[in-house]
N, C-alpha and C positions, 0 to 999 in steps of 0.2 A: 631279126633282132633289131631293135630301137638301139640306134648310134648317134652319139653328136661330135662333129669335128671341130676342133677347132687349132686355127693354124696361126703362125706369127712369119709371115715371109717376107725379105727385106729388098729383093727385086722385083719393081714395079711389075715387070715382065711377067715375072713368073707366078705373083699374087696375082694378074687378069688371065693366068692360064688354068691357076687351083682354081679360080673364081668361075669359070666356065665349064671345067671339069665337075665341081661341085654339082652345079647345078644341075647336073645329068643323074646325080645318084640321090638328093634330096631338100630339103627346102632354106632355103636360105634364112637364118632367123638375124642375125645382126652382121657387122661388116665380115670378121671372121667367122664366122659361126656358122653352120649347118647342122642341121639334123635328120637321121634319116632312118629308112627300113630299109634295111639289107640283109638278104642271106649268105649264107660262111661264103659262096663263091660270090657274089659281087661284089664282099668285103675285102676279101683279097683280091678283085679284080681294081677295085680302087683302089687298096694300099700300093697294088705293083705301079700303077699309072701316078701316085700321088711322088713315089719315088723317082719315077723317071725325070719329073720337072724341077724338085725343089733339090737345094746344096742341103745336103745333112749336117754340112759342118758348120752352117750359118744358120738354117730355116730350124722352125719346129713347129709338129702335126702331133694334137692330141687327137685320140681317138678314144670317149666313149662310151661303155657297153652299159645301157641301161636297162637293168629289167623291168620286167611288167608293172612290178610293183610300185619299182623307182621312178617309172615313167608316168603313173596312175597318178602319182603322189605330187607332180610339177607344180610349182606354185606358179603363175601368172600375176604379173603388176603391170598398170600402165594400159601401154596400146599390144602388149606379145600377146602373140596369138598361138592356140597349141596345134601340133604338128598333125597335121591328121591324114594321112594316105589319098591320093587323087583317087575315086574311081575307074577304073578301065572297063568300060562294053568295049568288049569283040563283037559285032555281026558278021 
């Protein structure tokens, strides 16, 4: 499933900790913002890890779920560029 995060966190700390975690699960499109492909378990593999860093009572994580169609549909302005999955070869 097509996801996009997007997060408002108010400890410096803890925004360069989503900010590195992020980038483990999908591509970075602006300062907050990621977007990703994830299946139901790495979705909940990130939600559990996105909770262990950030204060719920201060921070907030949107999360997302774009379908195919939604995702088809992206308008692009500017210099954004659309999210397009890296290749993986195994040999």
């Amino acid at each position: 499933m097509r996801i996009v995060v997007v997060y408002d966190i108010r400890d410096d700390k803890k925004r360069k900790r989503i900010l590195k975690l992020m980038k483990g699960y999908g591509k970075w499109q602006q300062y907050s913002v990621f977007e990703c492909e994830l299946n139901r378990t790495k979705l909940n593999e990130m939600i559990t890890r996105i909770k262990k860093i950030i204060d719920e009572r201060n921070d907030s994580v949107l999360i997302y779920n774009l379908c195919v169609t939604c995702a088809a549909q992206t308008i692009l302005i500017g210099t954004a560029q659309p999210y397009e999955e890296e290749e993986i070869i195994v040999v």
